[in-house]
SEPARO-359851 format. One record per residue (C-alpha): residue number from 1; residue in one letter; x, y, z. Coordinates in pm, whole numbers. Example, Ala and Ser with C-alpha at 12.3 -4.5 7.8 and 13.67 -1.06 7.14 Angstrom:
2
PT  seq  type       X       Y       Z
PT    1     a    1230    -450     780
PT    2     s    1367    -106     714
//
This chain:
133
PT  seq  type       X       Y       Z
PT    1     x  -29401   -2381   -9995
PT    2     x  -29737   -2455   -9976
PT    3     x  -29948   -2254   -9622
PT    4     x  -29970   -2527   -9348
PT    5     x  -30364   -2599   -9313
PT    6     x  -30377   -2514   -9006
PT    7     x  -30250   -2155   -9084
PT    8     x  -30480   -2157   -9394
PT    9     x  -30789   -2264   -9126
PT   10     x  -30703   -2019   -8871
PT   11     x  -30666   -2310   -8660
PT   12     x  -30351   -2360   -8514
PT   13     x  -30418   -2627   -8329
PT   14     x  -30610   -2850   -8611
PT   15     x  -30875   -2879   -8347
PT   16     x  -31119   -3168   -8535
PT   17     x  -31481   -3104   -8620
PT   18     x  -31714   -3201   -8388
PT   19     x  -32112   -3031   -8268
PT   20     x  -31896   -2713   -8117
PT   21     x  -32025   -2449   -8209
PT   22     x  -31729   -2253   -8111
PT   23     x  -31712   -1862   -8190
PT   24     x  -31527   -1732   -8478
PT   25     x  -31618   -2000   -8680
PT   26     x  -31618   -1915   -9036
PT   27     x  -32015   -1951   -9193
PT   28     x  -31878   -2186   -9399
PT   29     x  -31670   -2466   -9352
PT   30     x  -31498   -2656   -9632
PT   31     x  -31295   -2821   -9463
PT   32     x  -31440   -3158   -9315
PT   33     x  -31238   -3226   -9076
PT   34     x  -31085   -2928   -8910
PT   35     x  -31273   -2601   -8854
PT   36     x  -31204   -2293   -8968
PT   37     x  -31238   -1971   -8775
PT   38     x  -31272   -1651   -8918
PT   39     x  -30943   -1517   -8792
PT   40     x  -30632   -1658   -8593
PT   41     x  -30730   -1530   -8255
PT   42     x  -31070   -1761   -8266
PT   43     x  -30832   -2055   -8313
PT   44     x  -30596   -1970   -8039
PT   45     x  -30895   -1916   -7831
PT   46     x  -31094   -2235   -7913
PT   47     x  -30686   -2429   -7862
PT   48     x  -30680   -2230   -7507
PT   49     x  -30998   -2304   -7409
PT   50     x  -31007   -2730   -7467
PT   51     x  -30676   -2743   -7269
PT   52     x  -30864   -2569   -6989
PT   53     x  -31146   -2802   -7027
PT   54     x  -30841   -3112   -7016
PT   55     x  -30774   -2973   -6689
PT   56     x  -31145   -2900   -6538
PT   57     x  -31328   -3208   -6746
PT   58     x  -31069   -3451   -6782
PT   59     x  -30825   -3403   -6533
PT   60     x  -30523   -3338   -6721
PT   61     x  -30178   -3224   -6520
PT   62     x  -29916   -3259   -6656
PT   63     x  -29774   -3172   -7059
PT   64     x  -29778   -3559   -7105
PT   65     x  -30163   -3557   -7018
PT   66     x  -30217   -3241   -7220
PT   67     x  -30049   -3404   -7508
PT   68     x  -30155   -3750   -7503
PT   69     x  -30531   -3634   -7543
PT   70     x  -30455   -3347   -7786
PT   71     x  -30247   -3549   -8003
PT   72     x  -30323   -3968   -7960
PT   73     x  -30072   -4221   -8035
PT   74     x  -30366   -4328   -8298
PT   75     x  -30271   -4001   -8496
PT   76     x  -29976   -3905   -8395
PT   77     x  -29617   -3953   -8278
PT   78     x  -29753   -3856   -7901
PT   79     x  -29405   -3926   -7747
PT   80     x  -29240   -3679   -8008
PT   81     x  -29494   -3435   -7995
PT   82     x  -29477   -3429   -7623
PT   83     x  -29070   -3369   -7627
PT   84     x  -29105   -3099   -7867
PT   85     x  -29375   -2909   -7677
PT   86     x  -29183   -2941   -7363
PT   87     x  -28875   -2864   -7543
PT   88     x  -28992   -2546   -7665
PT   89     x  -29126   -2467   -7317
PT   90     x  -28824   -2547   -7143
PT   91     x  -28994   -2793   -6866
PT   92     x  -29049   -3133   -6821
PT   93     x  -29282   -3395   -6911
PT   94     x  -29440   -3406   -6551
PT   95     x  -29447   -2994   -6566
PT   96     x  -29856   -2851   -6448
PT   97     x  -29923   -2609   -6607
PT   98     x  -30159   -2306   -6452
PT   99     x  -30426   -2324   -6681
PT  100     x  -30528   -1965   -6584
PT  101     x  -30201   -1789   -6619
PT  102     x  -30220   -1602   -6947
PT  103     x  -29801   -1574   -7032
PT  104     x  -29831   -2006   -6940
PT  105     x  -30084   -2070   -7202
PT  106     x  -30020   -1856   -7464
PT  107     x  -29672   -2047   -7418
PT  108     x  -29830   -2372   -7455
PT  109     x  -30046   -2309   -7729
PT  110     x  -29818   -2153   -7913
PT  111     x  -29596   -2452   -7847
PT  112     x  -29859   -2651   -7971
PT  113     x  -29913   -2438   -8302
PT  114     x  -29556   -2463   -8384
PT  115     x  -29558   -2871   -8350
PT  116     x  -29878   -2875   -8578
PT  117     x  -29778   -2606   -8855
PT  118     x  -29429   -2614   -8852
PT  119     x  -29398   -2271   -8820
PT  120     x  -29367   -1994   -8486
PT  121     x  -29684   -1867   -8347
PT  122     x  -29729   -1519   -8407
PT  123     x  -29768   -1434   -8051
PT  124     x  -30005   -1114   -8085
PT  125     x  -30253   -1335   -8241
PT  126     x  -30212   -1610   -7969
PT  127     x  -30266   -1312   -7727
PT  128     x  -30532   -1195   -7857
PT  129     x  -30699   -1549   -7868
PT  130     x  -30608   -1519   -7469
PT  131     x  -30822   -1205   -7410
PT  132     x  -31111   -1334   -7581
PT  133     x  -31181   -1606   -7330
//
């Protein structure tokens, strides 16, 4: 079974290459599309960090807001993804999430890794992304 590329990118949340210049990031990206941080922590850190800017910037609430603009119905099964996340949460669509309550998002992201990779966040490294902020 071949390493979900999000995994092998050390970003769990296939966060798309844009100007960022995020920390962590590996010198050099071969990947042109997603970036690739240097370890897992960077990527749980860069996932953590654009949901909190959802919430300050762009006004995000609820999972279904978090969702819809993480994952658009342009790329993505958005209503799925959004049941799965809030399945794996326990909560529903209309839950708000405290964007500064470390056990709440380390929960989501690592929801969010496990929709994108297939496979359970290792929850140390999410952690770890968590204390970097």
């Amino acid at each position: 079974m071949k390493t979900p590329r999000g995994i092998r990118n050390c970003n769990p949340g296939n966060i798309r290459v844009t100007k960022d210049k995020w920390q962590g990031l590996r010198s050099v990206q071969t990947d042109r599309e997603f970036f690739q941080f240097t370890e897992m922590k960077w990527g749980y850190r860069a996932l953590i960090r654009t949901l909190q800017n959802y919430r300050r910037i762009h006004g995000c609430y609820t999972i279904t807001d978090f969702i819809t603009r993480w994952a658009p119905s342009s790329e993505n099964n958005t209503l799925a993804y959004i049941k799965s996340v809030c399945f794996q949460l326990g909560v529903p669509s209309v839950y708000v999430p405290d964007v500064d309550d470390r056990d709440t998002m380390c929960a989501l992201a690592a929801a969010i890794s496990k929709h994108e990779n297939g496979v359970d966040a290792n929850m140390k490294e999410v952690q770890d992304g968590w204390d970097l902020l």
